[in-house]
C-alpha positions as CSV (number, residue, x, y, z in Angstrom):
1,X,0.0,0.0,0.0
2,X,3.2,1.9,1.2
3,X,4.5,1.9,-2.6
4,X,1.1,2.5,-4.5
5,X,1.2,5.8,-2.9
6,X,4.6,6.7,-4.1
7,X,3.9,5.4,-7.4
8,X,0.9,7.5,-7.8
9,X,2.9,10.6,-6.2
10,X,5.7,9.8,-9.1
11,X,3.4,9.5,-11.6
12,X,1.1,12.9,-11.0
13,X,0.6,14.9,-14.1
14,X,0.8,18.4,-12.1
15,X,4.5,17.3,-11.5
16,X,6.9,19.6,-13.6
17,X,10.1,17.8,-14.1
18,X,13.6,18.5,-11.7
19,X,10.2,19.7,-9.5
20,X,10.2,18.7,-5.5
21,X,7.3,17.7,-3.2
22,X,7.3,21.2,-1.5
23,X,7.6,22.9,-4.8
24,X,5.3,21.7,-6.3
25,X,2.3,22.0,-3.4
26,X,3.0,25.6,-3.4
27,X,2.8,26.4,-6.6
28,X,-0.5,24.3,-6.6
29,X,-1.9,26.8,-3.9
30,X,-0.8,29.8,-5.6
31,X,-3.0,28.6,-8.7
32,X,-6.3,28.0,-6.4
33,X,-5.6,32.0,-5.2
34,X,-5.6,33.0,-8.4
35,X,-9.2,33.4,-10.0
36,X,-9.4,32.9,-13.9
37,X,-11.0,35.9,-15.6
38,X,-13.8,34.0,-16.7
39,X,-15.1,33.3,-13.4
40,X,-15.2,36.6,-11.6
41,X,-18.5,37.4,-10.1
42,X,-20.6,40.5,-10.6
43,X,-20.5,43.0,-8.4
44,X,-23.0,43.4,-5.6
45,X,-25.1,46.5,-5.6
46,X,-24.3,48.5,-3.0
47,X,-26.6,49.0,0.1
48,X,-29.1,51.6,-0.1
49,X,-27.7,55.4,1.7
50,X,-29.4,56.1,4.8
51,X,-31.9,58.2,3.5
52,X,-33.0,55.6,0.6
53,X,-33.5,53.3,2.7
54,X,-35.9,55.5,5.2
55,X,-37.7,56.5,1.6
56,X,-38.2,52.7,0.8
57,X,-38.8,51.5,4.5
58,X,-42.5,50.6,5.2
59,X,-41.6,49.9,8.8
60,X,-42.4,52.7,11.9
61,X,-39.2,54.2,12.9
62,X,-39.7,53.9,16.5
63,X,-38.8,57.3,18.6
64,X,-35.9,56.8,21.7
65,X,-37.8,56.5,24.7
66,X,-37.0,59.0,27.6
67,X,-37.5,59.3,31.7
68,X,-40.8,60.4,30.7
69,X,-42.1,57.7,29.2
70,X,-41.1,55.0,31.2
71,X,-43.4,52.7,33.7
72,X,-43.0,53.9,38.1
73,X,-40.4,51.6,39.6
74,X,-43.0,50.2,41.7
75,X,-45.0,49.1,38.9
76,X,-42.5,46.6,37.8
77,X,-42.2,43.2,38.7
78,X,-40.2,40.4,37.8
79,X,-41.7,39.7,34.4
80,X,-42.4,43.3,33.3
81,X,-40.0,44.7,30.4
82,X,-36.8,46.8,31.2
83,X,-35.7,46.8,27.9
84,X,-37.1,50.2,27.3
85,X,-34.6,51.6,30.2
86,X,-31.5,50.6,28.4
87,X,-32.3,53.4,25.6
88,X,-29.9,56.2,25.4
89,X,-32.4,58.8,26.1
90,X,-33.3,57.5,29.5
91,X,-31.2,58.9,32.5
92,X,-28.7,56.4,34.2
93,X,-30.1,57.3,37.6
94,X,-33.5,55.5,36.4
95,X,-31.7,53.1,34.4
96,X,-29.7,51.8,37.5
97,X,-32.4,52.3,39.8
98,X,-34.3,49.4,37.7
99,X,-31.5,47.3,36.5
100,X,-31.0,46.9,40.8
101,X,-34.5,46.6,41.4
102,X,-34.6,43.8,38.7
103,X,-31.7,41.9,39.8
104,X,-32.5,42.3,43.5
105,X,-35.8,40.6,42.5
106,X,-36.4,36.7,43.3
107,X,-34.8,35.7,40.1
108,X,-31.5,36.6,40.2
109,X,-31.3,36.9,44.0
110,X,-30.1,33.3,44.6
111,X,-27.0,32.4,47.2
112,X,-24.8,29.9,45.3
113,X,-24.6,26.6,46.9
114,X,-20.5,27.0,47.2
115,X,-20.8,30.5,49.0
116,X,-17.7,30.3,50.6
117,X,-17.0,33.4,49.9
118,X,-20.2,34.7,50.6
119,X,-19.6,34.4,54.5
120,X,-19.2,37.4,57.1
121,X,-15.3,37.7,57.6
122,X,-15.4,41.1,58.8
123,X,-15.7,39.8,62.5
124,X,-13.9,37.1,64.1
125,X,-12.7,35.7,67.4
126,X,-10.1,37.2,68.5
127,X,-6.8,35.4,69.6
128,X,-6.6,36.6,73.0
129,X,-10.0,34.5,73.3
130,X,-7.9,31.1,72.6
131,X,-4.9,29.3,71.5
132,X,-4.1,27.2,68.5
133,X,-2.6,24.4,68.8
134,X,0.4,26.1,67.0
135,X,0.6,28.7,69.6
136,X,0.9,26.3,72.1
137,X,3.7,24.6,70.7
138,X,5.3,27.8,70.3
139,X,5.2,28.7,73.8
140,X,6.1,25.1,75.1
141,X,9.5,25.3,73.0
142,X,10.1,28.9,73.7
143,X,9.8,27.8,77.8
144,X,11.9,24.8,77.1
145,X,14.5,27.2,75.7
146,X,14.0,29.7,78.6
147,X,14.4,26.9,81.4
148,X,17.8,25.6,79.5
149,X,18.4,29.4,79.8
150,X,18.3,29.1,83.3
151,X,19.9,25.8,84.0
152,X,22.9,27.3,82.3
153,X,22.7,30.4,84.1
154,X,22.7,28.4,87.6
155,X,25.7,26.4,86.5
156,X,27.3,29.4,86.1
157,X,26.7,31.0,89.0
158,X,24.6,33.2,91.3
159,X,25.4,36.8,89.7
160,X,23.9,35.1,86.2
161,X,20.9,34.4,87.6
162,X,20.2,38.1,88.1
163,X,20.0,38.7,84.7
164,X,17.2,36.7,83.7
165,X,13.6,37.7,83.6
166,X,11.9,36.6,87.0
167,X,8.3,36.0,84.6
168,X,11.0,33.1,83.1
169,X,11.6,31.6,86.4
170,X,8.0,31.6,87.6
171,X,7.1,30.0,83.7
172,X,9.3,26.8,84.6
173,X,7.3,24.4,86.3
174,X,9.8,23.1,89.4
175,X,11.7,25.8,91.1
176,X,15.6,25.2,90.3
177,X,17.6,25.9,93.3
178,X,21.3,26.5,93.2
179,X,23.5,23.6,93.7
180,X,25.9,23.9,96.2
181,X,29.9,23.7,95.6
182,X,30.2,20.0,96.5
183,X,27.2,19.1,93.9
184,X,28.7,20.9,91.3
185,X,32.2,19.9,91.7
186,X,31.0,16.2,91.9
187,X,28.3,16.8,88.1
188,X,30.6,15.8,85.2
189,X,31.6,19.3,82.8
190,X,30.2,19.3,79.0
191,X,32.7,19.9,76.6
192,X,30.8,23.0,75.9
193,X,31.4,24.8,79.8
194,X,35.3,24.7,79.9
């Protein structure tokens, strides 16, 4: 099947000799644009000019409506016609005024079922009123830091002690007295406190 095609595509009577594939397809498309004298079309009349076709017209030319002649906005409901307040003559005061009274109507005042973003998010509980669980964690690592703080300081001795925050020594849960010189002497040193 393979070969019958490329016979056919060698044996093609469009094909100019010493012509390639590519060559060949556009010159083929330049000669569909090109229209043969014989078969140009006739021209189109024109359309009529504005005032031949008001001369000709049998139909009512229909004056703009204005504020004047438009229905009260209490009169309309949800199947009356606004289409009448979208003329440019009519004042966009009215025509706002009845577009929002038609789309605050029944028909077009529908909540979507996914109204996420349709909820209040102006007011909200405030943080002081309770703690996340990642706040929590915060201050649990922050007073496990603190009480190393401490520990440190005591190994130390006495005059560091003074420096930290007493709120830090209330927020660790045993008190942490002072070991006395024999304890100390007798608590292996870290690498770190040589």
């Amino acid at each position: 099947m393979n070969g019958k095609w490329l016979d056919d595509a060698d044996h093609d009577e469009t094909r100019r000799p010493g012509e390639s594939f590519l060559q060949r397809v556009h010159r083929r498309k330049t000669e569909a644009r090109t229209v043969a004298p014989g078969h140009v079309a006739a021209p189109m009349a024109a359309p009529a000019s504005g005032q031949d076709a008001m001369v000709g017209s049998d139909a009512p030319v229909e004056p703009e409506l204005t504020d004047q002649d438009m229905p009260p906005l209490a009169s309309l409901t949800a199947d009356s016609d606004y289409s009448g307040f979208l003329s440019s003559k009519v004042s966009e005061a009215l025509r706002r005024a009845a577009l929002r009274k038609l789309f605050h109507g029944t028909q077009f005042n529908v909540i979507d079922e996914m109204d996420d973003y349709a909820e209040d998010f102006s007011t909200f509980t405030a943080l002081g009123d309770f703690i996340t669980s990642d706040m929590r964690h915060a201050l649990e690592v922050e007073t496990r830091k603190q009480a190393e703080a401490l520990k440190q300081a005591l190994l130390e001795g006495p005059e560091a002690v003074q420096d930290i925050d007493p709120e830090t020594v209330q927020a660790i849960d045993g008190p942490v007295e002072p070991e006395s010189g024999e304890a100390a002497a007798a608590r292996p040193r870290h690498p770190q406190e040589t």
